[in-house]
N, C-alpha and C positions, 0 to 999 in steps of 0.2 A: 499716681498714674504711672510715673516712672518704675516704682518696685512693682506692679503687675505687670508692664511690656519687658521688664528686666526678668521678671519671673516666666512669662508666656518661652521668653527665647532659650529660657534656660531647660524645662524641661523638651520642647522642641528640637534642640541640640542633645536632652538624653535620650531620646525614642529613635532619634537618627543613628546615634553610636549606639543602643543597644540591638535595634535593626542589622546593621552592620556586623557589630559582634556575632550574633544568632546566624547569620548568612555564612559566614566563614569559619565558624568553630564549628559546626552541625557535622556530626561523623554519622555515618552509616555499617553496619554491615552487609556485605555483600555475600554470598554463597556461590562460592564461582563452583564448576564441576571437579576440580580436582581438589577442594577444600574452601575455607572459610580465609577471608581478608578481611582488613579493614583499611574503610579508604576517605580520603575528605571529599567535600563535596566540590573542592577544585580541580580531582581528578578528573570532573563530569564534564570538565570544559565550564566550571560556573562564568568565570569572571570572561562577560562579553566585549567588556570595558577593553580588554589588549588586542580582540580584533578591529576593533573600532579605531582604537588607537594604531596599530598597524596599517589601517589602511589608510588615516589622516596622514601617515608618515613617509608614504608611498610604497608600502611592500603590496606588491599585486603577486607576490609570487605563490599565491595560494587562493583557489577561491574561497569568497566565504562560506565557514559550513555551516548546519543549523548545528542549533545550540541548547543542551536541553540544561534547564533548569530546576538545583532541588533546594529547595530551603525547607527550612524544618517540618516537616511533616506534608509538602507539597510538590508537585511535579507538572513543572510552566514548561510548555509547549511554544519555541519560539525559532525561527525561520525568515529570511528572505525570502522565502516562496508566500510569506501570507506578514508581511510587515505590519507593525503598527497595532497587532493583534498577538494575542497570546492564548491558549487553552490550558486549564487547571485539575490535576488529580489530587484528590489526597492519598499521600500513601503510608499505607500501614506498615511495609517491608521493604528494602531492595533483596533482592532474592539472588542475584547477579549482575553484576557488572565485568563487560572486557572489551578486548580491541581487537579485532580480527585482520587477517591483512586487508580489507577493503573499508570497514567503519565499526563505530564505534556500538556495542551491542548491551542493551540493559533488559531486566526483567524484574519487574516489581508487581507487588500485591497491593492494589489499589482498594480502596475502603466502598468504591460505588460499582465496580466494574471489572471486580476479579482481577486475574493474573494481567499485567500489559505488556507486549514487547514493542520496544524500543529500538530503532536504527538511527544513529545519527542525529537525535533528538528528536526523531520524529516517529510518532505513537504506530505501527503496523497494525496490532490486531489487539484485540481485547479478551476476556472470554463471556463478557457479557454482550456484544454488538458484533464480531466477528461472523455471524451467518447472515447478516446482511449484505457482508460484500463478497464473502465466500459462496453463499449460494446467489449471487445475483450474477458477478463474471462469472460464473460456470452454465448454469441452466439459460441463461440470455442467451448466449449462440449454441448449444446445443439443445435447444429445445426448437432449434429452428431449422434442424433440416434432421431428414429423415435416418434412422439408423446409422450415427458416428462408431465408426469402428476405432480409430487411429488417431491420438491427441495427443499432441504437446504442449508440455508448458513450460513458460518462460520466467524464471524467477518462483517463486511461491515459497521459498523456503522452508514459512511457518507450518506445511502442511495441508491450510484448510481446504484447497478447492482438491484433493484429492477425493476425501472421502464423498466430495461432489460429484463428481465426475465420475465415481465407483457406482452411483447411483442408477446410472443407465448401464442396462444390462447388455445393451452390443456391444459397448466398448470391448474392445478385446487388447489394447497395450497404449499403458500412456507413458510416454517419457518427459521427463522431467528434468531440465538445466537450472540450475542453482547456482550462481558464482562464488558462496559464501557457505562451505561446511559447517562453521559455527554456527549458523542463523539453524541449519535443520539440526544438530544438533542439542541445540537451547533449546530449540520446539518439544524436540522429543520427550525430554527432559520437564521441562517446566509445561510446556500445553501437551500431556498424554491424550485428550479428550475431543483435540482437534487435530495433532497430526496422528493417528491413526491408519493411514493406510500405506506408509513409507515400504511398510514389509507385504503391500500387497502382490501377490505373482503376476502382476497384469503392470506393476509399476519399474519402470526402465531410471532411478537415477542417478545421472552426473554432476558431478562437482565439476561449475567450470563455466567458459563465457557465453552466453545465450545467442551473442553476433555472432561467435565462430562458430558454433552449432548450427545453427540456421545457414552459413555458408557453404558447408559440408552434409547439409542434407538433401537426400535422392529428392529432385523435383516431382512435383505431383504426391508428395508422400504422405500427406495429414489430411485428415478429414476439416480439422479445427486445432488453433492455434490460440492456445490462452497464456494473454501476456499478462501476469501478476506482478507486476514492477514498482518498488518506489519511486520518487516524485523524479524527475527531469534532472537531477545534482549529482554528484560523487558515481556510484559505481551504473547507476540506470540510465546517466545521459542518454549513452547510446540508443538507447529502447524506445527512442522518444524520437530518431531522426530519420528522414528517407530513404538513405539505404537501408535499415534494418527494416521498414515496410517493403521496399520491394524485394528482400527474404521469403517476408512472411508469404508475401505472395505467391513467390517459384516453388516454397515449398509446400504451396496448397494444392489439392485436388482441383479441378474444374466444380465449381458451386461451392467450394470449401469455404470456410467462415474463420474468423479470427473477431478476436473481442478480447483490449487492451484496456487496462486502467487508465483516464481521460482526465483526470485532477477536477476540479472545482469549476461550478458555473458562476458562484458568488466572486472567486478570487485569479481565476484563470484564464477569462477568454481571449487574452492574447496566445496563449497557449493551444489550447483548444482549437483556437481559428486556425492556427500552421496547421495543426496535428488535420482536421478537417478537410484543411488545402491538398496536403500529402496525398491523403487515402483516397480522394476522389480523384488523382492524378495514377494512381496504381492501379484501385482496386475496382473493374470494371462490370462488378454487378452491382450489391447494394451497398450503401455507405449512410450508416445511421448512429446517431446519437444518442444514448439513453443515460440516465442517472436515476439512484438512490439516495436513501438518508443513513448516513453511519454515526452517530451521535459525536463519536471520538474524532474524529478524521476533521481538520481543517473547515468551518463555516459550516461544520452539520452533514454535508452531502458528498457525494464521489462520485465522477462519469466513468463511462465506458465505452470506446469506440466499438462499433461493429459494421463489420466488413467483408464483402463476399466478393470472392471472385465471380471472371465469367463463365456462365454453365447455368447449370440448373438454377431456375429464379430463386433465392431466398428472402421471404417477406419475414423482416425478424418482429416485426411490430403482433406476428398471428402466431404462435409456437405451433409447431406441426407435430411434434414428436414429445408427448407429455411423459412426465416420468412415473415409471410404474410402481405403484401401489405399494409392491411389496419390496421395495426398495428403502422402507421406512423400518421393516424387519430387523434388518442389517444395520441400517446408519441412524435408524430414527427418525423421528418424522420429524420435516420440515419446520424450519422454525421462522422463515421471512419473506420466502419465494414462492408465488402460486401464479394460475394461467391469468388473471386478472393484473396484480400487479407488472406480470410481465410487460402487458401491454403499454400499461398507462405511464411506464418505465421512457417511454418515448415522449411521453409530452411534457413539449419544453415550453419554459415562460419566454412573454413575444421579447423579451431582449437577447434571451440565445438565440432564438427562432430565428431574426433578424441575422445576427453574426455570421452563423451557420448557413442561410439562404446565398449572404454574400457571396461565398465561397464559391457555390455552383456559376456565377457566372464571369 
């Protein structure tokens, strides 16, 4: 009995050290744009263990960032935005890895889900699920008021909601604020098939900060405001707090609409409930809630605020303005977005319903 519990503990102590081993020797190549590196999987920020241990130690001089994880052949998806949970890739390549002055930037070829980019450990787009959320914030507020001429966007880096927003044929000039060159860069580059319309003559963009943008712009100037921003941490805090809503607002038309990334209904309604609070304190026409499912993205789903100023009524839950036909020509036909799912885009289960109601009074 002795030499089998002597033996259990022995290989159980080799699977831990070969575990280990495997986790910190695992190299990769990376294909950054000015050539080929190689790099350990410690560059990635592997080892979580020293922020952990930093902040048992009392260094608060940094928040925490999320943290992505590669061990041999996999890519854990791991966060203080969503604790205690983790999402998994396998991947076939890292294609790039770098650090930009705002965060930390990767692009890998995933084995279920094509090319993925990476911010800061946290998954942006994919090339398999990315028209989920690229045509859903873009066609959700402009499908709901009539003829947008004039549209900006906030973030988007990776490209996708352009080719969306190319899709309606009024548009006549979208500008675009990006605070991260590398992010559109990498797009170009590694997703040719979704940024797409960077070189379009109708596209206006800046390299630069999306708050000072919106402070400096002529009020009344946008038909619709799409805020493409990652999660609420590092460079998008801002994007996420009350002055940058009452921006959005001055720099709306009367009936103008905006429609902001909203994070998770499974992992966020504290969140959600501020963002909620805010918008019905600015935004004095409609103020609605909808979500989708992105497979990749944190618990499955992603929300979207949408928000109308006052002026012309906008009912976002009814699209008024469909998109034309031959709009599939050009960009191809829809792959996630129709006037049905629109709708049903609003309907929330009774414990956001609840949250959300709170708020109005």
């Amino acid at each position: 009995m002795l030499l089998k519990v002597s033996m259990i503990i022995f290989f159980i102590s080799l699977l831990q050290s070969n575990a280990i081993s495997y986790i910190y020797s695992f190299l990769f190549t990376t294909v950054a744009m000015n050539g080929t590196k190689e790099a350990s999987v410690t560059d990635l920020k592997i080892p979580r263990e020293k922020d952990d241990k930093a902040a048992a130690n009392g260094d608060k001089t940094k928040e925490p960032a999320c943290i992505s994880s590669l061990i041999p052949g996999w890519f854990s998806e791991m966060s203080p935005m969503w604790p205690g949970e983790a999402h998994s890739l396998k991947v076939e390549k890292v294609l790039f890895h770098g650090k930009s002055d705002y965060q930390d930037v990767i692009v890998f070829q995933s084995a279920a889900y094509g090319k993925v980019l990476v911010l800061d450990g946290v998954i942006q787009l994919t090339e398999r699920d990315e028209c989920a959320y690229q045509e859903m914030i873009t066609h959700l507020p402009l499908c709901s008021i009539p003829n947008p001429k004039k549209v900006l966007v906030i973030g988007g880096g990776g490209g996708g909601v352009l080719p969306e927003i190319a899709r309606h044929i009024s548009v006549e000039q979208i500008d675009m604020c990006e605070i991260d060159k590398m992010v559109v860069d990498v797009s170009k580059q590694f997703f040719p098939n979704v940024a797409i319309r960077f070189e379009d003559p109708r596209v206006n963009l800046v390299i630069g900060d999306g708050v000072a943008f919106l402070k400096n712009a002529a009020e009344g100037s946008y038909d619709a405001v799409i805020v493409d921003s990652s999660d609420p941490i590092g460079p998008a805090k801002e994007l996420f707090e009350k002055p940058f809503f009452q921006s959005v607002a001055r720099a709306l038309r009367p009936g103008g609409v905006v429609c902001t990334q909203a994070e998770s209904l499974w992992l966020h309604m504290d969140i959600i409930e501020g963002i909620v609070s805010n918008c019905r304190d600015i935004f004095k026409g409609s103020v609605n809630y909808a979500w989708t499912s992105v497979p990749t993205y944190p618990s499955g789903v992603i929300g979207f605020m949408l928000c109308s100023t006052e002026g012309p009524h906008v009912d976002f839950k009814n699209p008024v303005n469909l998109i034309d036909s031959s709009s599939s020509k050009a960009n191809g036909p829809l792959k996630f977005y129709n006037s049905e799912i629109h709708s049903a885009a609003f309907c929330l289960p009774s414990f956001a319903k609840k949250v959300i109601a709170s708020t109005a009074n």
